[in-house]
C-alpha positions in Angstrom: 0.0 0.0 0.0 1.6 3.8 -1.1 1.8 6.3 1.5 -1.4 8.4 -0.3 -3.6 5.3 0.4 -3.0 5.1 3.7 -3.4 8.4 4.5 -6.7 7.9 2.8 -7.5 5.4 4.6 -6.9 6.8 8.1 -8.5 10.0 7.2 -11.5 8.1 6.2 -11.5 6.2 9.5 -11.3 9.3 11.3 -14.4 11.1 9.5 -17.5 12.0 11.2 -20.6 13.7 9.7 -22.4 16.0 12.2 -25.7 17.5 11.5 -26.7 20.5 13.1 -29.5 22.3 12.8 -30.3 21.1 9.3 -26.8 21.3 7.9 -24.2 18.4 7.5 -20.4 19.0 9.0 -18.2 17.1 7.9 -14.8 17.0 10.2 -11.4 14.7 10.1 -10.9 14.2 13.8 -7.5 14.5 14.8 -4.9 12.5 15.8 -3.3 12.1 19.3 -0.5 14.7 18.3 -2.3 17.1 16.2 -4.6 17.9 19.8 -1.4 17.4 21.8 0.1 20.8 19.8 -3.4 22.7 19.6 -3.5 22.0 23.6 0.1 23.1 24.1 -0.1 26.2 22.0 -3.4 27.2 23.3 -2.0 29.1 26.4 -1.9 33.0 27.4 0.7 35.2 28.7 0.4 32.9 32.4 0.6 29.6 30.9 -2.6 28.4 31.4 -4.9 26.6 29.0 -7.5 28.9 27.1 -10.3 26.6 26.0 -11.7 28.9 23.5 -8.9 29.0 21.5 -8.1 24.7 21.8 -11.1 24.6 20.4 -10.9 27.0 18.0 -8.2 25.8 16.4 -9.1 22.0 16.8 -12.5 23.1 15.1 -10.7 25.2 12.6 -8.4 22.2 11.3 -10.9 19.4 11.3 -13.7 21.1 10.2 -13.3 20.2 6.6 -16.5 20.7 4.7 -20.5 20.9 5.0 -23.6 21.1 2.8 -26.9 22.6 3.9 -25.1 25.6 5.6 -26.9 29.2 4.3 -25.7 32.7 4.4 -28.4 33.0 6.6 -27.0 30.5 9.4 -23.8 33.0 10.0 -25.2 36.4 9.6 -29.0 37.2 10.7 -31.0 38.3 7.4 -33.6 36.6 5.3 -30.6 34.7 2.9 -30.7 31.1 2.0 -28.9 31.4 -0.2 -26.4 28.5 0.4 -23.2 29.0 1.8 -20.1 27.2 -0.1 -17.5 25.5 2.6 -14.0 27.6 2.6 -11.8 28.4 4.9 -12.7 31.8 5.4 -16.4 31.0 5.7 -15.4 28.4 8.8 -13.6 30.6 10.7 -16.7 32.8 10.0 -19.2 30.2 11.1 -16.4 29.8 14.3 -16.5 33.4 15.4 -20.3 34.1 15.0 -21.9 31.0 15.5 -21.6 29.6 19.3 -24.2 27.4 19.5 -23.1 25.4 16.4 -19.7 25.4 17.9 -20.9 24.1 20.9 -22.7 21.6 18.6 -19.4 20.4 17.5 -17.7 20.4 20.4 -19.8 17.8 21.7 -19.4 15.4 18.3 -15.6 15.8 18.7 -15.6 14.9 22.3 -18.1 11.8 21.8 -16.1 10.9 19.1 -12.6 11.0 21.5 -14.3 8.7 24.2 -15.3 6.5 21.7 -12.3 6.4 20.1 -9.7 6.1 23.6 -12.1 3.4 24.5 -11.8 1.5 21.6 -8.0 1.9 21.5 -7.9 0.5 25.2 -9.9 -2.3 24.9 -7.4 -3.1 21.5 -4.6 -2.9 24.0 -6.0 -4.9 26.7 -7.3 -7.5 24.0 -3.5 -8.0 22.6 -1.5 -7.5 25.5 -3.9 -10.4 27.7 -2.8 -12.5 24.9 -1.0 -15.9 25.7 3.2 -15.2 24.9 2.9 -19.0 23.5 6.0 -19.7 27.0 
């Protein structure tokens, strides 16, 4: 298997489709290191941990695409006219759109649990195995 098929592979594994309020996220979840580097770099001027920005910028790199979202959904007028994913239009929808966020936030963290609980049980599985002595 090449390098680009794996990588599709694991991306793949690690995509989850959120709706919210009518509109379909679509985020890559991260990998143990990528939230180990938004968590370290997500400090102020004291060292301590800001979660607005962890999630921020967790949101803002595995937030990768939707369908359903309207102009309407990110700034309050009578638009819905649909809203084409880009980057600029996420970190839009970040800033002004709390409750969607908070949507998210909630998928990404179900998602973790799952995930760590998954891995655990793998490890337990395999290292309870028989050594064959």
């Amino acid at each position: 298997m090449d390098v680009k098929e794996l990588k599709e592979r694991i991306d793949a594994a690690r995509r989850v489709e959120a709706t919210v309020n009518g509109a379909t996220f679509t985020m890559i979840m991260p990998t143990d290191h990528q939230l180990r580097v938004i968590m370290q770099r997500a400090n102020d001027a004291n060292g301590q941990r800001v979660d607005a920005l962890i999630w921020h910028r967790l949101l803002g790199q595995a937030l990768v695409g939707w369908s359903g979202v309207k102009v309407a959904d990110l700034f309050v007028v009578e638009n819905d006219e649909p809203l084409a994913f880009s980057a600029e239009a996420r970190d839009l929808l970040l800033e002004h759109r709390l409750d969607i966020v908070d949507s998210l936030e909630r998928e990404v963290l179900q998602w973790l649990s799952d995930y760590r609980s998954k891995r655990e049980a793998t490890e337990k599985n395999s290292s309870g195995a028989s050594s064959g002595s």
